[in-house]
C-alpha positions as CSV (number, residue, x, y, z in Angstrom):
1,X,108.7,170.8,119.6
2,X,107.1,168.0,117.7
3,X,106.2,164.5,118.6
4,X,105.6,161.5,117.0
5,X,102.4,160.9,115.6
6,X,99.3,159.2,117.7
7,X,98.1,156.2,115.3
8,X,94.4,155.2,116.0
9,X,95.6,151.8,116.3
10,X,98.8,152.1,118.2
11,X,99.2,154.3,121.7
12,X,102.0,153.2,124.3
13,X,102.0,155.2,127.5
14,X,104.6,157.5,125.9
15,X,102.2,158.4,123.6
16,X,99.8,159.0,126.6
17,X,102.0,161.2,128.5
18,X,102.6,163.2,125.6
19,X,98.8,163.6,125.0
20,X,98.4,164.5,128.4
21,X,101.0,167.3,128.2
22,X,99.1,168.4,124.9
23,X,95.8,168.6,127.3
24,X,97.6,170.7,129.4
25,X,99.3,173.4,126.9
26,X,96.1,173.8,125.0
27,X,94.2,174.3,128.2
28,X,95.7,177.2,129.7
29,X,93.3,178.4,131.7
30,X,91.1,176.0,133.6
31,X,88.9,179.0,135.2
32,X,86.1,178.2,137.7
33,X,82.4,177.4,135.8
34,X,81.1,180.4,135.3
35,X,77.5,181.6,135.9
36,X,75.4,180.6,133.0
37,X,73.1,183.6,132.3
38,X,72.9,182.4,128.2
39,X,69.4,180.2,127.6
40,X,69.2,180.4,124.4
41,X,68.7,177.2,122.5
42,X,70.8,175.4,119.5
43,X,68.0,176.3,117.0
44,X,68.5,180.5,118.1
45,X,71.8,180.5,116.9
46,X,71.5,178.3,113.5
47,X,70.6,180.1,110.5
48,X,66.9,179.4,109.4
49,X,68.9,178.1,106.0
50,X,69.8,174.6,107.9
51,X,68.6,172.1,106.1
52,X,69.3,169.5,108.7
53,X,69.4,169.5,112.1
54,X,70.5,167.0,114.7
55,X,70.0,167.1,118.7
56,X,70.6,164.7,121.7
57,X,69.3,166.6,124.9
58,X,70.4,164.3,127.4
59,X,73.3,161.8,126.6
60,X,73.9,161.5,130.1
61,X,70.1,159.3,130.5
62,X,71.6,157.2,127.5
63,X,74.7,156.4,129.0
64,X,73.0,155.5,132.9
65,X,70.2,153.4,130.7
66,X,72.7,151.5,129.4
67,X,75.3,150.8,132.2
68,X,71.9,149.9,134.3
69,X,70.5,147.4,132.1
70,X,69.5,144.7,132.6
71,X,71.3,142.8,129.3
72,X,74.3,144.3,130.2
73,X,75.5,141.3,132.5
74,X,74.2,138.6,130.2
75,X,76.4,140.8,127.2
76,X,79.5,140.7,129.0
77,X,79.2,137.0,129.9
78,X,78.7,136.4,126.2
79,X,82.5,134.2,125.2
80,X,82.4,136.6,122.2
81,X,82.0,139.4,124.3
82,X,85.0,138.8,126.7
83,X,87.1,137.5,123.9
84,X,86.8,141.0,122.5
85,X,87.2,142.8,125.5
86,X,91.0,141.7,126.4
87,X,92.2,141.4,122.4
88,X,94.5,143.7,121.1
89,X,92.0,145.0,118.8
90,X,90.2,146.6,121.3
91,X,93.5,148.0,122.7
92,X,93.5,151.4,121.0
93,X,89.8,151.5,121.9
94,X,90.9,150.9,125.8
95,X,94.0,153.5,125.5
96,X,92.0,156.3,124.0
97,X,89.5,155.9,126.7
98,X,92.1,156.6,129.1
99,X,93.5,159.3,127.4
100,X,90.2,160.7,127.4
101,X,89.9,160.1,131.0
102,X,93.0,161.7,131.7
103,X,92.2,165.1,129.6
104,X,88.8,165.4,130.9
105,X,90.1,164.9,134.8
106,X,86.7,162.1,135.5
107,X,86.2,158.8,133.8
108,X,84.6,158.6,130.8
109,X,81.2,158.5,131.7
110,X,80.1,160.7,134.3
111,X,82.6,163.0,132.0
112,X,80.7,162.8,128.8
113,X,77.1,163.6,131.1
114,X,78.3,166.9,132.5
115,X,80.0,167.5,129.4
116,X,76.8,167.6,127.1
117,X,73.9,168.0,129.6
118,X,72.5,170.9,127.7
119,X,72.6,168.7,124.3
120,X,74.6,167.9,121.5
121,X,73.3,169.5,118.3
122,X,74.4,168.6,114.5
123,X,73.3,170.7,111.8
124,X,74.2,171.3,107.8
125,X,74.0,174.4,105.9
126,X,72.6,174.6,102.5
127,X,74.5,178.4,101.1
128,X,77.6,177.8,102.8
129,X,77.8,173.6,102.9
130,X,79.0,173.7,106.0
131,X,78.1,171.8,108.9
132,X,78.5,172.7,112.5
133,X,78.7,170.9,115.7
134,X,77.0,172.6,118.9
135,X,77.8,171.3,122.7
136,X,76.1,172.9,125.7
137,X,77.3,172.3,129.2
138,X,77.3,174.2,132.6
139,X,80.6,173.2,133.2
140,X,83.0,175.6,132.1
141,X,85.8,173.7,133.2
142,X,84.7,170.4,131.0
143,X,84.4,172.7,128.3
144,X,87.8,174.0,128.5
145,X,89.7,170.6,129.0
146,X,87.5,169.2,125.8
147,X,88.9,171.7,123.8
148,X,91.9,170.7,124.8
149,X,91.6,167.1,124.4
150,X,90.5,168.0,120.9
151,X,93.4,170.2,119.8
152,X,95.7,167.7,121.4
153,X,94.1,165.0,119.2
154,X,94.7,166.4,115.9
155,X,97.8,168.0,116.8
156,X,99.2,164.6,117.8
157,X,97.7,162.7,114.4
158,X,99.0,165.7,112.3
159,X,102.7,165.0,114.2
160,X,102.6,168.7,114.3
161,X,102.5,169.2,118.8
162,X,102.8,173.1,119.6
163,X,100.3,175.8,119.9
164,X,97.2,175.7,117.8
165,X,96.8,178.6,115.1
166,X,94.5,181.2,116.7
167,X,92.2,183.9,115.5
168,X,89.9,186.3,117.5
169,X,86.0,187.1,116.3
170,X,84.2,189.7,118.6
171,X,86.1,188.4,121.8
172,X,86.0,184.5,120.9
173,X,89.4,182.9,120.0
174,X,88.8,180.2,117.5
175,X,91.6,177.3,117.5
176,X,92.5,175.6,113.7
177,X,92.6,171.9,113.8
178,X,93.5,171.9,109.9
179,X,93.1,174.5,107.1
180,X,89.2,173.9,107.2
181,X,87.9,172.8,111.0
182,X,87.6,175.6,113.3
183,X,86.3,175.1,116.7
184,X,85.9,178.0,119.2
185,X,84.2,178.4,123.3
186,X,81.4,180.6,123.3
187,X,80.7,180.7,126.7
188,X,79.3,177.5,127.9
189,X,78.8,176.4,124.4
190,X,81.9,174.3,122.7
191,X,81.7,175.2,118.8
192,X,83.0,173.4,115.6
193,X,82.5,173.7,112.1
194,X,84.4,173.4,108.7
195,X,83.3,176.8,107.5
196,X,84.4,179.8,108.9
197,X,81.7,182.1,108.0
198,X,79.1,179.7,109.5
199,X,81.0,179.7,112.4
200,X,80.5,183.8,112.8
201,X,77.4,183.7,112.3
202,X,76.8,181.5,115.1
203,X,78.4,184.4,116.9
204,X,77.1,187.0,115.2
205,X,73.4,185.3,116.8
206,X,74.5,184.6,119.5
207,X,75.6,188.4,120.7
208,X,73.0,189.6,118.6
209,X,70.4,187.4,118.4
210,X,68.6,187.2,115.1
211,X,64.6,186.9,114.0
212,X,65.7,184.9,111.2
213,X,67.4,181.9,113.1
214,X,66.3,177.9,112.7
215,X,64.1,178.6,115.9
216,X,61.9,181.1,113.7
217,X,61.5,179.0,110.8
218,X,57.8,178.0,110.8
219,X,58.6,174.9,109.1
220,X,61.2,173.4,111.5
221,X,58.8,174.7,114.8
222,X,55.6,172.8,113.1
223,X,57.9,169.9,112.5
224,X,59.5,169.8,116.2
225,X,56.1,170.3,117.7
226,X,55.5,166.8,117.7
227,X,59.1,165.4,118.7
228,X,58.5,165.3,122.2
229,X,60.9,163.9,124.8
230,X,62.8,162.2,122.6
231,X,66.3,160.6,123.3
232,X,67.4,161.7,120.0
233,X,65.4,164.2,117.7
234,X,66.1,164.9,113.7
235,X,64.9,167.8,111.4
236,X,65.4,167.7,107.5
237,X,64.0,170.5,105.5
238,X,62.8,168.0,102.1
239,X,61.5,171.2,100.7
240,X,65.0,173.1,99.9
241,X,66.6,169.2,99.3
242,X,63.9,168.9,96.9
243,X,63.9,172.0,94.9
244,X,68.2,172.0,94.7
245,X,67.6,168.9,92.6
246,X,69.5,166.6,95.1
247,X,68.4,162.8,94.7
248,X,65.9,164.1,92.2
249,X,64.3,160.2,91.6
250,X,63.3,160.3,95.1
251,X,61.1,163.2,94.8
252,X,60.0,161.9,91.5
253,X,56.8,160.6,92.5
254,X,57.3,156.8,90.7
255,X,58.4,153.6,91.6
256,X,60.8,151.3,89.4
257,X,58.5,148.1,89.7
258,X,55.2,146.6,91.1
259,X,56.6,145.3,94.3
260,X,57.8,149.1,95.4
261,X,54.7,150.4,94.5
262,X,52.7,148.6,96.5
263,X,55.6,149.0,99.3
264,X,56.5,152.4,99.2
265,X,53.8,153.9,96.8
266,X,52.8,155.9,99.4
267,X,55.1,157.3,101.0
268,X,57.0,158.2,97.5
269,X,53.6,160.3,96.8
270,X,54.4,162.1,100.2
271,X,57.8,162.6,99.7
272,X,56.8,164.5,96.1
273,X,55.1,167.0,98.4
274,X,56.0,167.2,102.3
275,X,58.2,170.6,103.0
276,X,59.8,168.4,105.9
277,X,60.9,165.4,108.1
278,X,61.3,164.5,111.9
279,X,62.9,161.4,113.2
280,X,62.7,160.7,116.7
281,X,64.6,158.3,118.6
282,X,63.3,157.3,122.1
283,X,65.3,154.4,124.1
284,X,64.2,152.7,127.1
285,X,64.7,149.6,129.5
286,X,62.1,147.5,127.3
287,X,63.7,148.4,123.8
288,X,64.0,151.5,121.1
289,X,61.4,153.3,118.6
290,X,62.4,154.6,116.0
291,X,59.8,157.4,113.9
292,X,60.5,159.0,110.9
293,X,56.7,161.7,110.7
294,X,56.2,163.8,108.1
295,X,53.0,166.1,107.6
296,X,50.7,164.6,104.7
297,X,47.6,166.2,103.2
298,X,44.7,163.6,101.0
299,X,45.2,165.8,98.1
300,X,49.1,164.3,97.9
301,X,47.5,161.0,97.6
302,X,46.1,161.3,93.6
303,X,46.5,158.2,92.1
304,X,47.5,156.4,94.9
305,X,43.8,156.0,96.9
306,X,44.3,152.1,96.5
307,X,47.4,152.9,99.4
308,X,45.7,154.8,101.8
309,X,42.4,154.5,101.6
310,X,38.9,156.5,101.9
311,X,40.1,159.7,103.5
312,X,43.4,158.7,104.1
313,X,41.5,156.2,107.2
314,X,42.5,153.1,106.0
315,X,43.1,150.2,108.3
316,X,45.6,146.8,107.8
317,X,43.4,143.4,108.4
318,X,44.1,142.0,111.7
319,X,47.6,140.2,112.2
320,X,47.4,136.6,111.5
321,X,48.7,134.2,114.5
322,X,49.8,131.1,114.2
323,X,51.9,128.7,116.3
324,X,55.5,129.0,116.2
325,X,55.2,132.5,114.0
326,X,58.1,134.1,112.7
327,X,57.1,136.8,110.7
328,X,53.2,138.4,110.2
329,X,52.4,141.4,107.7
330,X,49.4,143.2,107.2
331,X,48.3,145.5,105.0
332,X,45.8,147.5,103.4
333,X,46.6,147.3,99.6
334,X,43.4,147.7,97.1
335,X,45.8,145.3,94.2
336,X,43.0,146.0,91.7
337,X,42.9,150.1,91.5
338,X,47.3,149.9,92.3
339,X,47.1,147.8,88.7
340,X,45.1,149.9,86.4
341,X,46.6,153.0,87.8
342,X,50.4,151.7,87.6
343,X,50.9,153.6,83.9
344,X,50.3,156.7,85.8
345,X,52.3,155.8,89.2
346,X,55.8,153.6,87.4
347,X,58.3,154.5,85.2
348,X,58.3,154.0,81.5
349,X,60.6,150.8,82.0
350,X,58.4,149.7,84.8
351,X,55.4,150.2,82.3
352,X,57.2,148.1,79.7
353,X,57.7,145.1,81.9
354,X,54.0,145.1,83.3
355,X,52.1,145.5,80.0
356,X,54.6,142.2,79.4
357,X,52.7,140.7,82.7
358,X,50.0,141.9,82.4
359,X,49.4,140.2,78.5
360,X,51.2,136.8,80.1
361,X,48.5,136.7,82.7
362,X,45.6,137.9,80.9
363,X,46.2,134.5,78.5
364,X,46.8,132.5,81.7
365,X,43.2,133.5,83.3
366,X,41.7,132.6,80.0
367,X,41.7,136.4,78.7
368,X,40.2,137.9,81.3
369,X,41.7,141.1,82.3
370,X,44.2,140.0,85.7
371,X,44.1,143.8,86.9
372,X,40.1,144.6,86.5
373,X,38.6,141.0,86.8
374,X,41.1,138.9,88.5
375,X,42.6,141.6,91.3
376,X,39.0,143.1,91.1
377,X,37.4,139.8,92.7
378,X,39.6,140.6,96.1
379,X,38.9,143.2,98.5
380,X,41.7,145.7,99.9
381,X,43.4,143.8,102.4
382,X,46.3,141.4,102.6
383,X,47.6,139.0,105.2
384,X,51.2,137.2,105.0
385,X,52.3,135.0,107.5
386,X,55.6,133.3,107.7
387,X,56.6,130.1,110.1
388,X,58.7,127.7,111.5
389,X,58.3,124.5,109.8
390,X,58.2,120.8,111.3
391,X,58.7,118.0,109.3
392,X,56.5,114.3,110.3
393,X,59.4,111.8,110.5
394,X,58.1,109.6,107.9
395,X,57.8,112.8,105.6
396,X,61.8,113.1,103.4
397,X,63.7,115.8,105.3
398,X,65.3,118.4,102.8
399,X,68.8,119.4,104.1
400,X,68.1,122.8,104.0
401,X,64.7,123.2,106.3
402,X,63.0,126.4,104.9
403,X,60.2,128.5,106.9
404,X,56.4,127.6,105.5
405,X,54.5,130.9,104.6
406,X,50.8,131.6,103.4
407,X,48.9,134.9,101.9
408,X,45.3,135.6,102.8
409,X,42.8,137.6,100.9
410,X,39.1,138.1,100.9
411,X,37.2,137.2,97.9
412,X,34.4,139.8,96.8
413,X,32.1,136.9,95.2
414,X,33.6,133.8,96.7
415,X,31.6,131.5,94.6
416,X,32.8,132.7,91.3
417,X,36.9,133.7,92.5
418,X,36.6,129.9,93.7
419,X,35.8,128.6,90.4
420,X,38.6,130.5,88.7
421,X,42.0,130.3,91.2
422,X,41.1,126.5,91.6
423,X,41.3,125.8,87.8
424,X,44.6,128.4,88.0
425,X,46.1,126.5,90.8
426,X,45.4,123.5,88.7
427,X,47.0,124.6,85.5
428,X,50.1,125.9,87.1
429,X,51.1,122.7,89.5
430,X,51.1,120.7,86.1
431,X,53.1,123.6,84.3
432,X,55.2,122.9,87.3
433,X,55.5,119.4,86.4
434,X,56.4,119.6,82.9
435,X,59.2,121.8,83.4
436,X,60.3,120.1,86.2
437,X,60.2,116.6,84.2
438,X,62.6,118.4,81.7
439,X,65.0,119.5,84.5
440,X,64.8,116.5,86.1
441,X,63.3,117.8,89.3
442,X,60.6,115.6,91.5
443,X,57.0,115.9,90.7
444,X,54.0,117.1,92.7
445,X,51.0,114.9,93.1
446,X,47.5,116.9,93.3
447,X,45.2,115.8,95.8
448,X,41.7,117.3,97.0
449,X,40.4,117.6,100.3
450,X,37.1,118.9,101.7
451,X,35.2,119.4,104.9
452,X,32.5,121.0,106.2
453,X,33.7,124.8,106.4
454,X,36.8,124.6,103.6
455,X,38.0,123.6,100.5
456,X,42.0,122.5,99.8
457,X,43.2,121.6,97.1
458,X,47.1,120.6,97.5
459,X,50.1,119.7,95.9
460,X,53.1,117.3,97.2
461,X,56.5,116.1,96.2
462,X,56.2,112.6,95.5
463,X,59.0,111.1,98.0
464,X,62.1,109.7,96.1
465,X,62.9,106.1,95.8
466,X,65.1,104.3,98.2
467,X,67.4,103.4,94.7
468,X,67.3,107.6,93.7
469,X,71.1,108.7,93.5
470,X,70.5,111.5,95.8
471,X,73.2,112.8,98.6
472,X,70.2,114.6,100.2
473,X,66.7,115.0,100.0
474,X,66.1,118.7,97.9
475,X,65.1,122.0,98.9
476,X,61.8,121.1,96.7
477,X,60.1,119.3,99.8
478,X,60.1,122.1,101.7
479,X,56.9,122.9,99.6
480,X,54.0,121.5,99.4
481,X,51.8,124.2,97.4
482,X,48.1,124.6,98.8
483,X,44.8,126.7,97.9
484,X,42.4,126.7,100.8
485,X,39.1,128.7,100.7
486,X,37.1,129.2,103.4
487,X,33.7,131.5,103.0
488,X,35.1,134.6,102.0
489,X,38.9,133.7,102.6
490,X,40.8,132.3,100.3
491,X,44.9,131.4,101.5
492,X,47.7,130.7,98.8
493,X,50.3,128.6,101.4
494,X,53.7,126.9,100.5
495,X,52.3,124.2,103.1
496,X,49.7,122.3,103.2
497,X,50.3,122.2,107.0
498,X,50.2,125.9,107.4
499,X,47.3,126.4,105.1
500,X,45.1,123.8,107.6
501,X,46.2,126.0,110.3
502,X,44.5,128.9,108.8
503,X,41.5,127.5,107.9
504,X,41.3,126.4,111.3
505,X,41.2,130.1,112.6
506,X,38.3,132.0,113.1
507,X,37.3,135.0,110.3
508,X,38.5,138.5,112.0
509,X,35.6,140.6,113.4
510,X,34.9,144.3,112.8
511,X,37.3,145.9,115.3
512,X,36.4,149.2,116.7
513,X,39.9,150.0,117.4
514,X,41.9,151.6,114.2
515,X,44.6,149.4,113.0
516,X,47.5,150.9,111.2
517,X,47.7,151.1,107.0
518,X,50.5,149.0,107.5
519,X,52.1,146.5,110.0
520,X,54.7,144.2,110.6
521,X,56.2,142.0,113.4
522,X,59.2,139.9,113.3
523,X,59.8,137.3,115.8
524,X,63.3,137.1,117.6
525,X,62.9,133.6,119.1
526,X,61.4,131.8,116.0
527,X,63.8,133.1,113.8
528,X,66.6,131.9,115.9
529,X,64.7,128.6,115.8
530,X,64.6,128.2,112.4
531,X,68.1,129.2,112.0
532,X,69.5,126.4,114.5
533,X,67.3,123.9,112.5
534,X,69.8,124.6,109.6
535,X,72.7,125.4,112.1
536,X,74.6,122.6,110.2
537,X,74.6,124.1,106.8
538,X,75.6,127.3,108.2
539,X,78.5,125.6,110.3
540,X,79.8,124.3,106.7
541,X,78.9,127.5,104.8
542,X,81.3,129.5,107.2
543,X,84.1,126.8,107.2
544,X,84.0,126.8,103.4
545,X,84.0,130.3,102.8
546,X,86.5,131.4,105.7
547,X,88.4,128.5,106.1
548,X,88.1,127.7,109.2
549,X,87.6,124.6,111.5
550,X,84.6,123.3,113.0
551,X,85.3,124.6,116.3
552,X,86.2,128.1,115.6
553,X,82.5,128.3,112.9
554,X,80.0,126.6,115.8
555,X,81.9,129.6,117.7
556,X,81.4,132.0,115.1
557,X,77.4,131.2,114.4
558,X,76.6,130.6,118.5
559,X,77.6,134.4,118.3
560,X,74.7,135.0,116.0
561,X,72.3,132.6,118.4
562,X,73.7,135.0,121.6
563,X,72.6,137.9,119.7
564,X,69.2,136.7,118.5
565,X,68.6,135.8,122.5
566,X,68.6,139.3,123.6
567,X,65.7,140.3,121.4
568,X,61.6,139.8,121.5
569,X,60.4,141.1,118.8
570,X,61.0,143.7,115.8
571,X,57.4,145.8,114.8
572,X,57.1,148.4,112.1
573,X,54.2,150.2,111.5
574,X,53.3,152.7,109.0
575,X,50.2,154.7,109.7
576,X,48.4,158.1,108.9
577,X,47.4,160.0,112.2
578,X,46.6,163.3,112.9
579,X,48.2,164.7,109.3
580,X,51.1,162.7,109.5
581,X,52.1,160.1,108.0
582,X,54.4,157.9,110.2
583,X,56.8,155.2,109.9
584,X,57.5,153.3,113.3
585,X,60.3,150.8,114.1
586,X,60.1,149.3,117.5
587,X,62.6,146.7,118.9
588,X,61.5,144.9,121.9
589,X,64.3,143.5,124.2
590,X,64.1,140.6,126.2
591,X,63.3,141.3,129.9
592,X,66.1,139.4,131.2
C-alpha cells in the first residue's frame, strides 16, 4: 500500500489520518511500562572514542519554564506575534504538532516531558563518523509510540507507507528509516544512529557493559566534573580534533591581525594546548548563561603574559558608568609587551602589515618607537565606553545620530605621555583638515580648555552656512574629537560631551574583590534608544530595499523595538578561575 507523500509544508487531515494509521502499524505492541531495573547512564554506553558529546537531562523543566514565564503573555500580545500565529506559514508547523499529538496519545508538551525525563544525549564518533542519538524515558509506552511516529514520518516523506525493513541484534529489532538511519528500543532507551556498527556497540555495552566507555574516559569525567546542574551540558574532546588535523588554523596558536590578538590571543594560546571543552547552558526565570570552560595551565600562556597577566591573576579595570550607557568593556591588555611580541604571536602576513604600522607610526611620534615608548608609557588596562548621544538644539543635527564613545587608559609618567599625545592629537585634527579640505568635507576647529583637575583639548565641526547646499547636516557632526587627561588618566572620546563626563568621574580605587581578565555589558534599553533616534532612516532603508510602504516598514522595525523590550542586559565575561579558563555569556530578561 502506498500513500502520497507528507510535504513539510503541506498536510490536509487526509494526510493526518493516514499518519495516524502509520502510528498505529508501526506500533504494534503498545505493552504496559515496564520496570526499569537499567541505571546506567548515556556516557556507559558511548565508546570512550566520542569526540563530542551532547546532553539535556531534563527538557521537561525547559518546557514548564517557558510556558510559565512571565514574557510569555507580553510575547503573544506582540501584533507580530499573533500575525504569525494564524498565517498559513505556520500551518505545517500547527498540523505536525497535531500529528504529533495524535501519535504520542498526550499533547505535545506534557508528551515530550515523559518522553525524555531521563535525558536526551547527542554524540559523534571519531573511527566510525557516526553520530548517535540517545533518549531515556520510564515510559515504555512513550517510547514505543515515538518510534512509531518516527517510522511513520519518513515512511510518509519517502511516499513508501508499509512495514519498515527490520533486522535483529542480540534480541533488539532495529527499524531502517533509509539505507543509512537505523534506530532501535533498547529497553527504556530509544536509539538512533547513521552507522550501524556504532549502533551495536551501543548494545554490545549495554548487555555487557564495557571499562572502556565515554564514562571511563578521564578526560571527559575531569571535564564534566564542573558542569553541574546544567539545563544543557556539552563535551568536545579538542585533543583527538586537534591531532586529526581538522580546522588546523585554529589550533595554530596565531592570530591574522592586531585587533584578534589582543581579542582572542588568549584563548587561541589555550586552544593550542587544552585536551578538552565543556559548554554549559543553564536557563532560568531571570535569563540564560551560557559557559564554554576549558582547563588552562600558565605554562600555555608563553608569549602571551601581556593577556593574562602575573600568574594568570590578572584583573579588568573597573567598568566605566556613565548616563544613558550602552555598551561598557573592560579589559586587562598590557598593549606594550602584545606589540613587541606580535612577530612571535601573528602570522607572516599579519607581521608584514604591522612592521608597515609600526614604521608609519614610529615617524608620526617623531621616531620614537610606538610599541616600546609610546604603548610603554600606559599601564595594562583599558576602558571603552559607548553612549547614547544628545544633541543641544542650537548644535546642527546630523541625519543619522550616531552613539558617542571614549577609551580610558592610565598613563605610567603622566607628565611626559601628556606632552606627547597632546602634540599627536594636534598633528592629526589638522591632518584631518587637509584631507578633508580636498574632499570637500567640513573642518574642525581646535579649542583648549582647562580647569582645576583636567586638561581637554577638543575638536569641532565648524557648523555650515545657512547658504551651504546641503539636504542634511553630515554624519561628520556626530564627532567632536577630544583628549582629556586627568592625573593619571588620560580618555581619547569622539565627544567632547562624553569626555567631560569622564573627567568628571572619580579615579577607581584598589578593589579587593577580583574582577574578571575581561568584561563586557551591553545595554538592551539604550540600544533601543539610540535605534528609535534613527527610526526614520531605518523606516526608509527598509522601504528602499524591500519595497515596501511606510505602514508595513514602521511594522516591520516596531518588531525589532518589541524584541529589544524584552531584554535588560547582555554580559560576557572571560576569566581564569580555578585552572580554567572561562568564557561567560549572560542574557538578563526584563522582569516583566
Amino acid at each position: 500500500m502506498t500513500v502520497q507523500a507528507l510535504s513539510p509544508f503541506r498536510c490536509s487531515n487526509r494526510s493526518l489520518a493516514v499518519f495516524a494509521l502509520s502510528v498505529f502499524l508501526a506500533s504494534p505492541t503498545l505493552a504496559e511500562d515496564a520496570k526499569q531495573g537499567d541505571r546506567r547512564t548515556a556516557a556507559e554506553l558511548l565508546p570512550a572514542s566520542v569526540v563530542a558529546y551532547v546532553e539535556v537531562p531534563r527538557l521537561g523543566d525547559v518546557i514548564e519554564l517557558v510556558a510559565d514565564h512571565p514574557l510569555r503573555q507580553s510575547i503573544q500580545d506582540m501584533p507580530a506575534v499573533r500575525a504569525i500565529g494564524s498565517s498559513d506559514q505556520v500551518r505545517p508547523l500547527r498540523d505536525g504538532i497535531a500529528a504529533f499529538e495524535g501519535g504520542m496519545g498526550r499533547p505535545w508538551d506534557e508528551a515530550l516531558t515523559v518522553l525524555t525525563d531521563g535525558g536526551i544525549h547527542l554524540a559523534f564518533d571519531a573511527p566510525t563518523q557516526g553520530a548517535a542519538l540517545l533518549i531515556q524515558s520510564s515510559s515504555r509506552e512513550q517510547l514505543e509510540r515515538f518510534r512509531g511516529v518516527v517510522l511513520a514520518l519518513s515512511q510518509l516523506g519517502q511516499g513508501n507507507f508499509g512495514i519498515a525493513r527490520q533486522a535483529d541484534y542480540r534480541g533488539f529489532t532495529a527499524y531502517a528509516l533509509n539505507d543509512n538511519i537505523k534506530l532501535a528500543l533498547v529497553d527504556h532507551w530509544f536509539l538512533m544512529t547513521n552507522k550501524p556498527e556504532l549502533g551495536k556497540s551501543i548494545i554490545d555495552r549495554y548487555l555487557d557493559g564495557d571499562k572502556h566507555s565515554l564514562a571511563a574516559s578521564d578526560s571527559f569525567t575531569a571535564a564534566m566534573a564542573g558542569a553541574g546542574d546544567a539545563s544543557m551540558k556539552a563535551y568536545v574532546d579538542v585533543e583527538t580534533i586537534r591531532d586529526a588535523g581538522v580546522a588546523p588554523k585554529l589550533y595554530a596558536g596565531k592570530t591574522e591581525n592586531v585587533a584578534a590578538e589582543a581579542l582572542f590571543g588568549g584563548i587561541v594560546a589555550n586552544l593550542a594546548h587544552t585536551p578538552s571543552a565543556v559548554a554549559t547552558l543553564d536557563i532560568d526565570p531571570s535569563g540564560v548563561r551560557l559557559t564554554l570552560a576549558t582547563p588552562h595551565q600558565s605554562e600555555w600562556e608563553t608569549g602571551r603574559e601581556y593577556f593574562f597577566g602575573e600568574d594568570s591573576a590578572a584583573s579588568a579595570p573597573p567598568l566605566l558608568q556613565v548616563p544613558h550607557q550602552l555598551l561598557a568593556i573592560s579589559t586587562h591588555r598590557d598593549l606594550s609587551q602584545m606589540w613587541l611580541r606580535a612577530p612571535d604571536l601573528m602570522t607572516d602576513k599579519a607581521n608584514e602589515d604591522l612592521a608597515q604600522a609600526d614604521t608609519n607610526l614610529t615617524t608620526f611620534f617623531s621616531n620614537r618607537d610606538f610599541g616600546e615608548d609610546i604603548l610603554g608609557s600606559l599601564r595594562p588596562g583599558i576602558q571603552l565606553v559607548v553612549q547614547r548621544q544628545s544633541f543641544d538644539a542650537a548644535s546642527p543635527q546630523p541625519a543619522i545620530k550616531l552613539p558617542a564613545f571614549a577609551m580610558q587608559f592610565t598613563m605610567r609618567t603622566p607628565e611626559e605621555t601628556t606632552r606627547e599625545f597632546r602634540r599627536v592629537f594636534q598633528n592629526l585634527v589638522g591632518f584631518i583638515n587637509v584631507v578633508g579640505a580636498m574632499q570637500g568635507q567640513p573642518q574642525l576647529d581646535q579649542d583648549f580648555e582647562q580647569t582645576d583637575s583636567a586638561t581637554l583639548l577638543t575638536a569641532t565641526y565648524v557648523p555650515p552656512r545657512e547658504e551651504d547646499p546641503l539636504a542634511a547636516v553630515p554624519i561628520n557632526y556626530n564627532f567632536s574629537p577630544t583628549l582629556a587627561f586627568a592625573g593619571e588618566r588620560m580618555i581619547v572620546s569622539s565627544s567632547t560631551q562624553l569626555a567631560r563626563t569622564l573627567i568628571g568621574l572619580s579615579a577607581p580605587s584598589e578593589s579587593k574583590v577580583k574582577q574578571p581578565n575581561t568584561v563586557a555589558v551591553l545595554n538592551a534599553d539604550a540600544l533601543a534608544d539610540t535605534l528609535r533616534d534613527n527610526k526614520q532612516q531605518l523606516v526608509a532603508q527598509n522601504m528602499l530595499e524591500k519595497g515596501h510602504g511606510p505602514d508595513q516598514a514602521n511594522a516591520e522595525i516596531d518588531v525589532l523595538f518589541d524584541i529589544l523590550a524584552l531584554f535588560k542586559d547582555v554580559t560576557v565575561e572571560l576569566d581564569v578561575d580555578d585552572g580554567q579558563l572561562k568564557l561567560t555569556t549572560e542574557v538578563q530578561l526584563q522582569s516583566k
